[in-house]
C-alpha positions as a Markdown table, in Angstrom:
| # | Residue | x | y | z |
|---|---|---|---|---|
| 1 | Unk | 33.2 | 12.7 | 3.7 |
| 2 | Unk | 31.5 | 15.7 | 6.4 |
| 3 | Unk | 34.0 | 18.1 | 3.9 |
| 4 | Unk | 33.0 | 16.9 | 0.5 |
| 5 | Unk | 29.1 | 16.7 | 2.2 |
| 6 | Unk | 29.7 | 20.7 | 3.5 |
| 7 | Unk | 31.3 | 21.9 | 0.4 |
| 8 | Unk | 27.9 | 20.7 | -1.2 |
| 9 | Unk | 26.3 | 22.2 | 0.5 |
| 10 | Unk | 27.5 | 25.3 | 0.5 |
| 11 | Unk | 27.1 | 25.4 | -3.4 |
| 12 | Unk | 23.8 | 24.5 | -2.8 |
| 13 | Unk | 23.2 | 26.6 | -0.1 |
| 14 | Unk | 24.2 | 29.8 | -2.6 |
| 15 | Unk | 21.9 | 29.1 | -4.8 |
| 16 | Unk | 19.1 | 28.7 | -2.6 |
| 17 | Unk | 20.1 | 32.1 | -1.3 |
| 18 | Unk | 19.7 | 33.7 | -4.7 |
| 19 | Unk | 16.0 | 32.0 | -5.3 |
| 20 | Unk | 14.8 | 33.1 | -1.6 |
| 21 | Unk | 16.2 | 36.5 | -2.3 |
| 22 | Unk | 14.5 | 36.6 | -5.4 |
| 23 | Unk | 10.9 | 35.2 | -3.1 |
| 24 | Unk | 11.0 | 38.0 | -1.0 |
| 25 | Unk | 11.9 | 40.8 | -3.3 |
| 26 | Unk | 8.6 | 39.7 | -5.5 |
| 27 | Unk | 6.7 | 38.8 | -2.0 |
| 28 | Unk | 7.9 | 42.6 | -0.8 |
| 29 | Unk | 6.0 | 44.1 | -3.7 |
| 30 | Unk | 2.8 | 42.8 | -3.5 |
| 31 | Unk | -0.2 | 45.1 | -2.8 |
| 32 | Unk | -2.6 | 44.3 | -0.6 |
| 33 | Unk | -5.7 | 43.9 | -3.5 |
| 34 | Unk | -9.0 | 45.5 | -2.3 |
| 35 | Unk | -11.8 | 45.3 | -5.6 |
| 36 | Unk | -12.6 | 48.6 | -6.9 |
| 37 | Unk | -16.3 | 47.3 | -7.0 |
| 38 | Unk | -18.8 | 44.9 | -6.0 |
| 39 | Unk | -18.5 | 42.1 | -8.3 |
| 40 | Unk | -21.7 | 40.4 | -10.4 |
| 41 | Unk | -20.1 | 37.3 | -11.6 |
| 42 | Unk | -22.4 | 34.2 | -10.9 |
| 43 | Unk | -20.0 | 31.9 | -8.7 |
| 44 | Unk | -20.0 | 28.3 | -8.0 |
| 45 | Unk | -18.8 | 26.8 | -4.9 |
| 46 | Unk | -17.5 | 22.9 | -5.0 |
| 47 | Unk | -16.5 | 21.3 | -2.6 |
| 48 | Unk | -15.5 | 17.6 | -2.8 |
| 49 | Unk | -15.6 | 15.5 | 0.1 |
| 50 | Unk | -15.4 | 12.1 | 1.3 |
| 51 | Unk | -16.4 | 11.2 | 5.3 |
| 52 | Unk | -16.2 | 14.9 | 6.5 |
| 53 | Unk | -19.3 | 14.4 | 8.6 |
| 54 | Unk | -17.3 | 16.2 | 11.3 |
| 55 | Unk | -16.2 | 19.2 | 9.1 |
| 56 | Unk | -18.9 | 19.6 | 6.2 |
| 57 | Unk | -21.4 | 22.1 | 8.7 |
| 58 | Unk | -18.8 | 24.5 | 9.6 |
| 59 | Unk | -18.0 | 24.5 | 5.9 |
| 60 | Unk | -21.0 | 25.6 | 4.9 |
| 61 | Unk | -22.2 | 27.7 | 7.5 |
| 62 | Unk | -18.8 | 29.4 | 6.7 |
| 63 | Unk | -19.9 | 30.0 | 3.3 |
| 64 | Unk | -23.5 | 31.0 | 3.9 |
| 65 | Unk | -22.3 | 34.3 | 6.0 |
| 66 | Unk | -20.2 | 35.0 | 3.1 |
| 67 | Unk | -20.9 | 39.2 | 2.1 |
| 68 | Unk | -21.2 | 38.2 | -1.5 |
| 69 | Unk | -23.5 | 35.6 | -1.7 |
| 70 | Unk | -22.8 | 32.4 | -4.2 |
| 71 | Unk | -25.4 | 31.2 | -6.9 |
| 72 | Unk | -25.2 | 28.0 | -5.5 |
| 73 | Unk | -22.2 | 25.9 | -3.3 |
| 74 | Unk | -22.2 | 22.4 | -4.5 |
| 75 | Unk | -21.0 | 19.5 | -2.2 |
| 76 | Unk | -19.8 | 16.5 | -4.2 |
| 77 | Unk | -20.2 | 13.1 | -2.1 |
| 78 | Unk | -17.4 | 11.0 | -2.8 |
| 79 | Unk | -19.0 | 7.9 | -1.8 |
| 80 | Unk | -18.8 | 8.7 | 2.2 |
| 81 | Unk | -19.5 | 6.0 | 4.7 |
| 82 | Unk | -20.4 | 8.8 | 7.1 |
| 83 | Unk | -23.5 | 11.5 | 7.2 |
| 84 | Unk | -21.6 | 13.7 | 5.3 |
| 85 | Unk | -24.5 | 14.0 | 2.5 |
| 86 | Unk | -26.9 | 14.2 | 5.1 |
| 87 | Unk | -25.4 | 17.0 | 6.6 |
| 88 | Unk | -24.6 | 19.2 | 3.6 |
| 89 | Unk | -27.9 | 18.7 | 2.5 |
| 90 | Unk | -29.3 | 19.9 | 6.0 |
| 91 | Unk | -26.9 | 23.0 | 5.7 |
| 92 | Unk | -28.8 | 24.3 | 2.5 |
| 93 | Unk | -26.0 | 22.8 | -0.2 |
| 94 | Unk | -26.5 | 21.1 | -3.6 |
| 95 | Unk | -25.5 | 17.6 | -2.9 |
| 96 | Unk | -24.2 | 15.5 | -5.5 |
| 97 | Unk | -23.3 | 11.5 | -4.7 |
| 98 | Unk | -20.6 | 10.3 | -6.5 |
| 99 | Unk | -22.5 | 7.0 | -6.0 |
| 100 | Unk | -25.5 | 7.8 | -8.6 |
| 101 | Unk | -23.1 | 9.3 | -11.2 |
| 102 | Unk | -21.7 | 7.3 | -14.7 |
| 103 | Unk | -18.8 | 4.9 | -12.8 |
| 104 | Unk | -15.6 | 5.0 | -14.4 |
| 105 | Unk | -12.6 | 3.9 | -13.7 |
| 106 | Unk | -10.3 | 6.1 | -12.2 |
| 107 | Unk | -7.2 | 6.8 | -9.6 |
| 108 | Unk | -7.9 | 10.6 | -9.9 |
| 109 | Unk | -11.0 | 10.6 | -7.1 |
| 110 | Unk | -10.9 | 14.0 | -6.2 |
| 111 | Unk | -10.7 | 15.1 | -9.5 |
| 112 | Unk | -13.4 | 12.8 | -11.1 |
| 113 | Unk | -16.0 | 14.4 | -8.3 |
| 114 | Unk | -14.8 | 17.9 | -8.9 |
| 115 | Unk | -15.2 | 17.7 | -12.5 |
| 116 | Unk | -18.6 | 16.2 | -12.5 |
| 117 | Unk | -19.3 | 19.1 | -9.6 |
| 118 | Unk | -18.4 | 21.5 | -12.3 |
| 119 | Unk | -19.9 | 20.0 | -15.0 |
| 120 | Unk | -23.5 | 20.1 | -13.0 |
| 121 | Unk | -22.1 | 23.8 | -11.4 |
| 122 | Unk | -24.3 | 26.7 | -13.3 |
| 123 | Unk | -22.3 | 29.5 | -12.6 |
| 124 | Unk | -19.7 | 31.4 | -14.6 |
| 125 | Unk | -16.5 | 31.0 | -12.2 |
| 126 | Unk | -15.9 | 27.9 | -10.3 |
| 127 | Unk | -14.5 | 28.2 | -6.5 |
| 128 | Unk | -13.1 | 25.1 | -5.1 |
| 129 | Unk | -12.2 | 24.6 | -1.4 |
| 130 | Unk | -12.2 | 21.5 | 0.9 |
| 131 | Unk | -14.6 | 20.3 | 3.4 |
| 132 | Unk | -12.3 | 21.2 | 5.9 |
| 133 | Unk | -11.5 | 24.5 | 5.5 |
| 134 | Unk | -13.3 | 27.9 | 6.8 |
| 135 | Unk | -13.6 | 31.1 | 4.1 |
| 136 | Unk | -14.3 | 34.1 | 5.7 |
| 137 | Unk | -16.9 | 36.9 | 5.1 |
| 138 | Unk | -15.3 | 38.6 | 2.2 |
| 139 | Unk | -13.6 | 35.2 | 0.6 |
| 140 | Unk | -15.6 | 35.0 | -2.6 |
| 141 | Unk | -16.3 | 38.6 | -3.0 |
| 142 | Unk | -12.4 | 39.1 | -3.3 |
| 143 | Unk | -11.7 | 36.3 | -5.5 |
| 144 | Unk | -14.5 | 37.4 | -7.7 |
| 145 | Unk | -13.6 | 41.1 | -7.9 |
| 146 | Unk | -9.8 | 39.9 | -8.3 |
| 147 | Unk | -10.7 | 37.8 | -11.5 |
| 148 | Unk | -13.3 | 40.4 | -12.9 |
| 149 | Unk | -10.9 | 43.4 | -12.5 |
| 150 | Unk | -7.9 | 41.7 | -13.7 |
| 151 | Unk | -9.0 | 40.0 | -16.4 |
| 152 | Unk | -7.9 | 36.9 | -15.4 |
| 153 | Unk | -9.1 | 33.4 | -16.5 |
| 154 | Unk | -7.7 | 31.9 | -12.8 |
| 155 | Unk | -6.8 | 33.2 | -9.5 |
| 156 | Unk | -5.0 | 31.2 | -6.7 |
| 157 | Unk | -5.9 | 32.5 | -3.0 |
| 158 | Unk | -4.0 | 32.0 | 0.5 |
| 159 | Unk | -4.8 | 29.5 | 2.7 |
| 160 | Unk | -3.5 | 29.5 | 6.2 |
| 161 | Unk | -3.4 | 26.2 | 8.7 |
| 162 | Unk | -4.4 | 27.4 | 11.7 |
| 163 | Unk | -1.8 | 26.1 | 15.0 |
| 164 | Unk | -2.9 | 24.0 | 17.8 |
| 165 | Unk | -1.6 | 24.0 | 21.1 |
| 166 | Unk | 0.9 | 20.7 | 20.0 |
| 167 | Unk | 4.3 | 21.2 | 18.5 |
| 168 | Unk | 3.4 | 19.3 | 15.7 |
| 169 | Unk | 0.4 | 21.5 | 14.6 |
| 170 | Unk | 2.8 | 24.9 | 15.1 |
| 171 | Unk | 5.3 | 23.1 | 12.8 |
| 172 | Unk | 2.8 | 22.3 | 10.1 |
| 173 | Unk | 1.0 | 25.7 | 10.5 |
| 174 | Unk | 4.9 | 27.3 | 10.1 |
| 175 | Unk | 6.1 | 24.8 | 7.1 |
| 176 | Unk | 2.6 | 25.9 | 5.5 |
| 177 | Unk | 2.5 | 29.1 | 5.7 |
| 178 | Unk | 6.0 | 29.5 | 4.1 |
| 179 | Unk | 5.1 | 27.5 | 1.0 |
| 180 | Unk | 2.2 | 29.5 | 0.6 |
| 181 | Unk | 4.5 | 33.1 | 0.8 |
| 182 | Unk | 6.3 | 31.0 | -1.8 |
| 183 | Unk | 2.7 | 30.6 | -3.6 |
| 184 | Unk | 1.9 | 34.3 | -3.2 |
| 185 | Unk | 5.4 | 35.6 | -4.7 |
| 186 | Unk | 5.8 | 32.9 | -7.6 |
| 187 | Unk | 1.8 | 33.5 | -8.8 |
| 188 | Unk | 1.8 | 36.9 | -8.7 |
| 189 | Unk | 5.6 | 37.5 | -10.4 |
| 190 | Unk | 4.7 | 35.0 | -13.0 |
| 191 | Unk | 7.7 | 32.7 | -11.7 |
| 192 | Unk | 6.2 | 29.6 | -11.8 |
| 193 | Unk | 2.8 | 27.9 | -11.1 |
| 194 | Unk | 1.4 | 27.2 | -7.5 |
| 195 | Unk | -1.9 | 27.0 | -6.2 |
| 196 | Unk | -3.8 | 25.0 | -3.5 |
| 197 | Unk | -7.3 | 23.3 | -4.1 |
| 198 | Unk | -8.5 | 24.9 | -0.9 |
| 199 | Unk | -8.4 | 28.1 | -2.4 |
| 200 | Unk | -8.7 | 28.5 | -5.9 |
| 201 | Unk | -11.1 | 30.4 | -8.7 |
| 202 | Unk | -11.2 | 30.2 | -12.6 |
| 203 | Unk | -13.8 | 30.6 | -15.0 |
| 204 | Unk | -16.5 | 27.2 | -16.0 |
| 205 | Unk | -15.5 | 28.5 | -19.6 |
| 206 | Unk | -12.2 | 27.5 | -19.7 |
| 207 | Unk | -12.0 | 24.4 | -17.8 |
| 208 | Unk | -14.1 | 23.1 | -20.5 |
| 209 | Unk | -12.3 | 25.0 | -23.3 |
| 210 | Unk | -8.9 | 23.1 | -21.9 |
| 211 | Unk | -10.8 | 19.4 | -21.1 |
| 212 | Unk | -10.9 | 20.0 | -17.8 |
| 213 | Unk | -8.6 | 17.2 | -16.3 |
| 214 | Unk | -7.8 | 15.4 | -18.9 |
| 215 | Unk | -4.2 | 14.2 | -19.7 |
| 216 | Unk | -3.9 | 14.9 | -16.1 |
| 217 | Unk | -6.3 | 12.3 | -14.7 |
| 218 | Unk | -3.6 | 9.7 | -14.6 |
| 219 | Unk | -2.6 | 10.6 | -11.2 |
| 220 | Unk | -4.2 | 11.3 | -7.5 |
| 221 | Unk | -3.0 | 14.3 | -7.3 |
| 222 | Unk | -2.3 | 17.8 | -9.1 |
| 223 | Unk | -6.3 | 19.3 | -8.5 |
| 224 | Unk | -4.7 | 22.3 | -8.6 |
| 225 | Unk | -1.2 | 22.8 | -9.7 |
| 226 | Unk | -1.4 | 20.4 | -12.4 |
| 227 | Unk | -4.7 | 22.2 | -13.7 |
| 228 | Unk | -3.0 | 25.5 | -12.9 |
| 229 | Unk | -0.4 | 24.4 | -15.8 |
| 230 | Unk | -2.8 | 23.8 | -17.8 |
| 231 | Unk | -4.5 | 27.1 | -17.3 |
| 232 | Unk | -1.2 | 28.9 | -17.4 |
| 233 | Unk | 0.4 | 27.2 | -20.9 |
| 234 | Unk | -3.1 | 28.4 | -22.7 |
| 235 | Unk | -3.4 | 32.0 | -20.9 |
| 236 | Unk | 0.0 | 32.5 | -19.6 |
| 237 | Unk | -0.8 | 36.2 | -18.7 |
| 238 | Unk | -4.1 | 35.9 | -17.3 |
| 239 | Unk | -3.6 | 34.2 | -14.1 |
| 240 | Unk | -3.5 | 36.2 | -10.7 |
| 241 | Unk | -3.0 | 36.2 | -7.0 |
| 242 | Unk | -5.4 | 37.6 | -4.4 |
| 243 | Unk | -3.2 | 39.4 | -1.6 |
| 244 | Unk | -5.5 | 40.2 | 0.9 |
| 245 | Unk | -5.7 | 39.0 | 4.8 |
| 246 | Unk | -9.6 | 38.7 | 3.8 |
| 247 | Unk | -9.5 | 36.1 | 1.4 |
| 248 | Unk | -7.5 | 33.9 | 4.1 |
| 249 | Unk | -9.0 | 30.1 | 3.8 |
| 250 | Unk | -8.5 | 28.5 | 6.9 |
| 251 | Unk | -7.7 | 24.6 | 7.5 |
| 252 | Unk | -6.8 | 22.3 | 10.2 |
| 253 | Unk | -3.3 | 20.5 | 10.6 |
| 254 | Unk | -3.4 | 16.8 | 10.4 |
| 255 | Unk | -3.5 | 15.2 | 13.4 |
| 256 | Unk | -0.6 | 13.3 | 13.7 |
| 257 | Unk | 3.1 | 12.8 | 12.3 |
| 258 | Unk | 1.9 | 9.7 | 10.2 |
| 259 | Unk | -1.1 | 11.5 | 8.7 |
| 260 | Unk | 1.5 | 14.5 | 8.2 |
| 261 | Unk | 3.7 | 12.4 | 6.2 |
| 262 | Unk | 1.3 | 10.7 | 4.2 |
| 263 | Unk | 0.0 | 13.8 | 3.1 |
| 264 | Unk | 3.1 | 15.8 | 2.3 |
| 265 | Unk | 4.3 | 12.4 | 0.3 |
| 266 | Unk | 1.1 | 13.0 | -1.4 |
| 267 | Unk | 1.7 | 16.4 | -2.4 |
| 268 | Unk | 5.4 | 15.3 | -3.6 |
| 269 | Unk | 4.1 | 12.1 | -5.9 |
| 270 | Unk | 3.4 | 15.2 | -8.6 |
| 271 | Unk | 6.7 | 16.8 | -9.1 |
| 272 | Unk | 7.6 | 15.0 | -12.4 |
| 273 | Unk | 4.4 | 16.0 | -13.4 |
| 274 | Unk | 5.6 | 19.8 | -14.0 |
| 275 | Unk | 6.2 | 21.3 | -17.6 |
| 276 | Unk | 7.9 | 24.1 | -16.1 |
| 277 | Unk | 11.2 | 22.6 | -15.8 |
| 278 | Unk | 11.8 | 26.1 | -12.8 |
| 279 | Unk | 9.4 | 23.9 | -10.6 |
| 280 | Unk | 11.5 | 21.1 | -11.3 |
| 281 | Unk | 15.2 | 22.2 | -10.8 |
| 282 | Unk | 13.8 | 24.6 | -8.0 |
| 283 | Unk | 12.3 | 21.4 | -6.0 |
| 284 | Unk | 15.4 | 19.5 | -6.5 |
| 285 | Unk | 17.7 | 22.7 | -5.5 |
| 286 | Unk | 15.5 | 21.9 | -1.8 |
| 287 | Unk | 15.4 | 18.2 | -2.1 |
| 288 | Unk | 19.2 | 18.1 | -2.3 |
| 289 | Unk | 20.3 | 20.9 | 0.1 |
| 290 | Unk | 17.9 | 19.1 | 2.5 |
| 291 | Unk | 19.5 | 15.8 | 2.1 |
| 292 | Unk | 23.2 | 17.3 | 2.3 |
| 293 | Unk | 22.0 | 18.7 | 5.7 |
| 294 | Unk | 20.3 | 15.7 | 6.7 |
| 295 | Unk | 23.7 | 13.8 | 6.2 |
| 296 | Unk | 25.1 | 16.4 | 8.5 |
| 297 | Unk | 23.1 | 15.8 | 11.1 |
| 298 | Unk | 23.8 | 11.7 | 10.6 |
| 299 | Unk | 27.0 | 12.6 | 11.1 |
| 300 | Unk | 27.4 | 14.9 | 14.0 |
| 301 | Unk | 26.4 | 12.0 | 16.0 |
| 302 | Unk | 30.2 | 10.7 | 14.9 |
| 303 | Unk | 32.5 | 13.5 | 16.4 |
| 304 | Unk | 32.3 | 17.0 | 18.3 |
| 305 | Unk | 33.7 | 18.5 | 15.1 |
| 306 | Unk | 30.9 | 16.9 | 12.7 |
| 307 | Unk | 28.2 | 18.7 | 15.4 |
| 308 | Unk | 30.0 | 21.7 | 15.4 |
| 309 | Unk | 29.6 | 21.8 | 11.5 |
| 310 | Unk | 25.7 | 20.9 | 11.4 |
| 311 | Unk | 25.3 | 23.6 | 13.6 |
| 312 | Unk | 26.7 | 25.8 | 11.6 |
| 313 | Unk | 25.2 | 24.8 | 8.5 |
| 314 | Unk | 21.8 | 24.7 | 9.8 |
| 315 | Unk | 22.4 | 28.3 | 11.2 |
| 316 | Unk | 23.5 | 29.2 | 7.8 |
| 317 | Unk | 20.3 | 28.0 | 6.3 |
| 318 | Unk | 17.9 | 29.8 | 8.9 |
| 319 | Unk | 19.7 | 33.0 | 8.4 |
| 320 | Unk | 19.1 | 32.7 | 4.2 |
| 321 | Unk | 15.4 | 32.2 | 5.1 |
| 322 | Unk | 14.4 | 34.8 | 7.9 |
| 323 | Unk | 13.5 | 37.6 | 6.3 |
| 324 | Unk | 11.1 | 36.0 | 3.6 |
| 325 | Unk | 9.7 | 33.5 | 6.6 |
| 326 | Unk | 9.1 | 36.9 | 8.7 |
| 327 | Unk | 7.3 | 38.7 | 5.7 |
| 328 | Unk | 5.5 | 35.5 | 5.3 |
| 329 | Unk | 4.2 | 35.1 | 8.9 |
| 330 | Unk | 3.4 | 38.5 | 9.0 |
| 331 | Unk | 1.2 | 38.5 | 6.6 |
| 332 | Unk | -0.9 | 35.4 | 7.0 |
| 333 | Unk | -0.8 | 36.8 | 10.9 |
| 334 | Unk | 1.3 | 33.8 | 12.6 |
| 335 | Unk | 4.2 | 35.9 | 13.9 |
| 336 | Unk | 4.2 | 33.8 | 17.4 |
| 337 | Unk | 5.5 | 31.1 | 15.3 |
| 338 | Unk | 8.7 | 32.8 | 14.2 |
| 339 | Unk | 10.9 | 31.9 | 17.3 |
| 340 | Unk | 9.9 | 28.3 | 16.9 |
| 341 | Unk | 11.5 | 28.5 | 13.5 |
| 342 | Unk | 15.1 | 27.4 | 14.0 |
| 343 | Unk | 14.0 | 24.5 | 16.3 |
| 344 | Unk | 11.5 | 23.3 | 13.5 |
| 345 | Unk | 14.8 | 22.5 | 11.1 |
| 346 | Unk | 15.5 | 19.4 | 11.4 |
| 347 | Unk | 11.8 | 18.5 | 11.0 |
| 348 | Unk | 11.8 | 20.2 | 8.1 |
| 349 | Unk | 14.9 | 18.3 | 6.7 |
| 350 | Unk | 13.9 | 15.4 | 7.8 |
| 351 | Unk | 10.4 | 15.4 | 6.3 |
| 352 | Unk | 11.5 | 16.9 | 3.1 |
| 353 | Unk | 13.9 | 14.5 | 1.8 |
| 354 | Unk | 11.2 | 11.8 | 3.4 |
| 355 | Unk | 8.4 | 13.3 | 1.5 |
| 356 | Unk | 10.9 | 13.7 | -1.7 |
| 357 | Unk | 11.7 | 10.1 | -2.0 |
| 358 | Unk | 8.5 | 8.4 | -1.2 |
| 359 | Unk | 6.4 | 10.6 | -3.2 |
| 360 | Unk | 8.2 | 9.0 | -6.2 |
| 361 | Unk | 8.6 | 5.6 | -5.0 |
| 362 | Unk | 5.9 | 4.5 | -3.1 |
| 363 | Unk | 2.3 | 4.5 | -3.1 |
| 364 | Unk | 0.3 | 7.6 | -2.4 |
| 365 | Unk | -2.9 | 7.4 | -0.1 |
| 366 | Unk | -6.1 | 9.2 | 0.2 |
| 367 | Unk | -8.9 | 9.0 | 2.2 |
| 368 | Unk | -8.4 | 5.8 | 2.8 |
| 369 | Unk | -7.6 | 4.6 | -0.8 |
| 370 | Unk | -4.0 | 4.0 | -2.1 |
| 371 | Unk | -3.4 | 5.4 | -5.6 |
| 372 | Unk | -0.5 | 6.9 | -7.3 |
């Protein structure tokens, strides 16, 4: 069994060579964007949240320092037992409760508030971020320039989670900031689609032109990526990245393993949801090399020779990644984190095949609510 498991894997293993070569080479080429001029678009900023009393200020104080000031940032209450609509209305935002809107029925929360944000939003592009992010000075001024000088109808930014002082939060901040190189290099190749709510642009316009969420509203998740599909099977050219260290949105890790899971199962639940069949064979390329390693490590607890060979194999695997991880960390400024990287693994086996299975079996939460 450990031989027909390792000459799995080492099939699998070349192929995920030959995708992360091809990561790097298109991460390798991207410019660092700076706009050519001051942007005048009229920008909307909404923000969903439900019970982020402890988050919302720093939010919005975040976005009130921004250099190019927003027509108006938009915080949609998503029926929060906390002060969350308190606060955001103390901070100077445009508070909309969830709670005084039409009802419908609905497992798509998030993306119910964030359409009615964007249906009461009166600028021309929509930025979306969450409650618990930071944006820094220049965040909407580059994502504004980025779409006006490109042309583009969407644009996906980086978002970095910041580490703690815990192993767990290093690992998450690590993991993260490697799917988001992977965001970078895909978007801005025109690979495939990936984006992350926290950081995202596209024009009012369009949403509406495309039905917003709908035919995607059937399921929690896919904000983002799902709508990015959408966006991308209309205007398959005019979606772009913004590479620059100063449109860096910041978030926290999640507290513990069991939040860490729930989320990344979360994030999972949306993979049959992709047209692009890339996304699809591409996340079950990792799914399966992931669970051929983590049926190594099973067995290495069996004989000396069984170790010796999950060592090897997850040496192999660490080497195939380290010069895309390095760019990666690099770039998003996390380079401390890159000698943690071999120890963080098994973690990252572990939690992938995890994540993989129950995001298509079981239920998905969210803020205290279980959907799928």
């Amino acid at each position: 069994m450990p031989a027909i498991i390792s000459a799995l894997f080492i099939i699998l293993l070349f192929g995920y060579a030959i995708l992360l070569g091809r990561y790097h080479r298109y991460f390798s080429r991207l410019v660092e964007f700076e706009p050519a001029e001051n942007p005048t678009i009229k920008t909307s900023v909404v923000i969903p949240a439900r019970n982020e009393a402890l988050n919302i200020a720093s939010c919005l104080v975040a976005l009130h320092h921004q250099s190019y000031k927003p027509h108006e940032i938009l915080v949609i209450d998503d029926h929060s037992s906390d002060p969350t609509a308190q606060l955001a209305a103390a901070h100077h935002a445009r508070v909309i409760r969830m709670q005084e809107q039409p009802s419908r029925e609905t497992i798509a929360h998030k993306k119910n508030a964030l359409a009615t944000g964007i249906r009461l939003a009166e600028g021309e592009m929509i930025l979306t971020t969450d409650a618990d992010c930071i944006a820094p000075p220049q965040w909407i001024r580059i994502m504004a320039a980025r779409l006006a000088e490109t042309g583009a109808v969407m644009v996906a930014g980086p978002v970095r989670m910041l580490p703690g002082s815990s192993f767990l939060s290093k690992f998450q901040s690590l993991d993260f900031a490697i799917l988001q190189g992977i965001t970078a290099a895909s978007v801005q190749a025109g690979f495939h689609d990936m984006s992350s709510g926290a950081n995202l642009g596209y024009l009012k316009s369009v949403f509406e032109e495309l039905g917003g969420f709908t035919g995607i509203d059937d399921i929690a998740t896919g904000d983002d990526m799902l709508l990015m599909q959408k966006f991308s099977a209309k205007y398959p050219d005019r979606i772009a990245y913004a590479f620059s260290p100063k449109a860096i949105v910041d978030t926290q890790p999640e507290p513990n393993w069991n939040a860490f899971l729930k989320q990344r199962i979360r994030w999972a639940s949306k993979a049959t949801r992709y047209h692009d069949k890339k996304i699809f064979y591409i996340l079950l390329l990792v799914y399966l090399l992931n669970l051929s390693l983590l049926l190594l490590l099973v067995m290495a607890f069996v004989s000396p020779l069984n170790f010796l060979i999950c060592l090897v194999a997850f040496a192999l695997k660490t080497i195939v990644e380290w010069r895309f991880v390095a760019s990666t960390l690099r770039f998003f400024g996390l380079q401390k984190l890159l000698p943690l990287f071999p120890f963080a693994q098994p973690f990252h086996v572990a939690y992938t095949v995890l994540s993989g299975t129950f995001g298509q079996a079981g239920p998905v939460e969210w803020k205290g609510r279980k959907v799928k």
